[in-house]
VMD Tcl script that draws the C-alpha trace (Angstrom):
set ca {
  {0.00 0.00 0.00}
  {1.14 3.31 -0.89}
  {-1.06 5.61 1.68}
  {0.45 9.30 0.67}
  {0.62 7.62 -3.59}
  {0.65 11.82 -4.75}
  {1.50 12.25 -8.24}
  {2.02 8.30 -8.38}
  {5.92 8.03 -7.77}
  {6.33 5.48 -5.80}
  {3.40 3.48 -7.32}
  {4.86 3.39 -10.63}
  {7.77 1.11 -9.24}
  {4.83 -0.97 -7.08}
  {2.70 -2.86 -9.45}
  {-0.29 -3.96 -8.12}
  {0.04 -1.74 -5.28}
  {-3.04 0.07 -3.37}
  {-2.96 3.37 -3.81}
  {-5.02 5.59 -0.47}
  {-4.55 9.16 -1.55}
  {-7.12 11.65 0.96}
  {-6.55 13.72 -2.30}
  {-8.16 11.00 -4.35}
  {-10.89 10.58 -1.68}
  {-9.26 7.65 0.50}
  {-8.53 8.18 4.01}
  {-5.54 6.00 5.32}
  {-6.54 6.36 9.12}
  {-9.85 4.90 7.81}
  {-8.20 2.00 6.25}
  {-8.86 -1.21 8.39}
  {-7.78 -4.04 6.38}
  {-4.01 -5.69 6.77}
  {-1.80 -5.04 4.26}
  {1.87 -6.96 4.15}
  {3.76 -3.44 3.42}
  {3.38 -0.06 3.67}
  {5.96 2.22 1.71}
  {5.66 5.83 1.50}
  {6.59 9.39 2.00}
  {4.34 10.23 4.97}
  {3.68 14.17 5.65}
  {6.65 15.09 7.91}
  {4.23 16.34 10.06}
  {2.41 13.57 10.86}
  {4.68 11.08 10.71}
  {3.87 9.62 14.46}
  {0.13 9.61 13.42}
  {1.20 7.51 9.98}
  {3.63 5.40 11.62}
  {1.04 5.03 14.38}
  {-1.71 3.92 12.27}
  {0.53 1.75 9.67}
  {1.87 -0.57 12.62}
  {-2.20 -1.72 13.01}
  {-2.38 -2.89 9.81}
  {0.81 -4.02 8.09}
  {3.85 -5.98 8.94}
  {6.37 -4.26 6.79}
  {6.66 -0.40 6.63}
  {9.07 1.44 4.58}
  {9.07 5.75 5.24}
  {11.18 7.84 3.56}
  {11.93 10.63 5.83}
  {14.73 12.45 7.48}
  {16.48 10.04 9.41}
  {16.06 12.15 12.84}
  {12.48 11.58 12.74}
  {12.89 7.80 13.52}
  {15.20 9.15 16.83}
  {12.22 10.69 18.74}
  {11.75 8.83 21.98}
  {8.03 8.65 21.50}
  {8.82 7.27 17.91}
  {10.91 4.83 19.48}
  {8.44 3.88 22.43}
  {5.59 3.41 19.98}
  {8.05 1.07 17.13}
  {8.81 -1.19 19.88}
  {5.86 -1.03 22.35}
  {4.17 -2.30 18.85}
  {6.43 -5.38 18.88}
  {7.96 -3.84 15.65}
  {11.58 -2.59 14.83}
  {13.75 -0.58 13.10}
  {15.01 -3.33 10.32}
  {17.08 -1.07 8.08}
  {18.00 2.44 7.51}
  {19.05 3.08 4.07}
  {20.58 6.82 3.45}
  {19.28 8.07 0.41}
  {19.53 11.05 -1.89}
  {17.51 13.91 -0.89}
  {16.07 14.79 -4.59}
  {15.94 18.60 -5.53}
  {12.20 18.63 -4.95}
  {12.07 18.11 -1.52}
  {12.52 20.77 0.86}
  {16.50 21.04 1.74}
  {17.97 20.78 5.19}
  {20.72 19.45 7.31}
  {19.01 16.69 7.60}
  {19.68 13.16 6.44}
  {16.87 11.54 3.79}
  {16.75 7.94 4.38}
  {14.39 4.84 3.62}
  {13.48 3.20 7.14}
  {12.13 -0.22 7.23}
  {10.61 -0.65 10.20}
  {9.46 -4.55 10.82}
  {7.00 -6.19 13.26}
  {9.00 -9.04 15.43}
  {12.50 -7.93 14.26}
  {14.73 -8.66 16.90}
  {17.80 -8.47 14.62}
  {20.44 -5.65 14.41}
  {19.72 -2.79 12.41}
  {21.25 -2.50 8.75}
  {22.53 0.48 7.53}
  {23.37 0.85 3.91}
  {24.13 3.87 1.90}
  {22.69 4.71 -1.42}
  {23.38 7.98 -1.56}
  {25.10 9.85 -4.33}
  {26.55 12.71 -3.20}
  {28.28 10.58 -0.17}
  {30.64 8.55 -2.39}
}
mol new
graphics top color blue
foreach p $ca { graphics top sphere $p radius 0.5 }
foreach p [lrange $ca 0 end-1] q [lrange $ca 1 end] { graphics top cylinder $p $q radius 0.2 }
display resetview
């Protein structure tokens, strides 16, 4: 599922993928049914609301965010009061588009009864 689909740029690399865009008159936090992934780029500014509601019904969710909004301890509390965890952080390229900061852009998998370490792997350009 692809909850925050937008113009479609994630979909078009997800096949088959549900799309729940409010814009296109689907509400995630309505959404009840389980899903085995959710991969997105949540609104910053709700991420703990997404990440919240995302952790009810999939096993498998993939944000791309800045890589400090993983670090909050609520963040943290709710991943593994949820019996999930963080699976992999991937650093990414932060594309032109997005707004710019000092901030990292990464991919975080985030995986219900991962009790593995945490991968980090780099797939950034600018950092080789």
């Amino acid at each position: 599922m692809e909850p925050c689909s937008g113009h479609g740029n994630f979909l078009r690399f997800l096949p088959g993928a549900l799309s729940c865009e409010i814009k296109h008159g689907a509400d995630f936090f309505e959404w009840q049914e389980r899903v085995d992934w959710i991969i997105t780029n949540p609104p910053w500014s709700q991420i703990r609301a997404f990440l919240q509601h995302s952790m009810i019904i999939a096993d498998n969710i993939v944000f791309l965010m800045t890589v400090n909004h993983v670090w909050t301890k609520a963040r943290i509390r709710d991943i593994y009061g949820s019996g999930f965890a963080i699976k992999e952080i991937c650093l990414v390229e932060m594309p032109e588009s997005f707004p710019q900061s000092g901030f990292q852009l990464g991919a975080i998998h985030i995986a219900r009864g991962h009790r593995g370490p945490i991968q980090f792997s780099d797939i950034s350009i600018k950092m080789r």
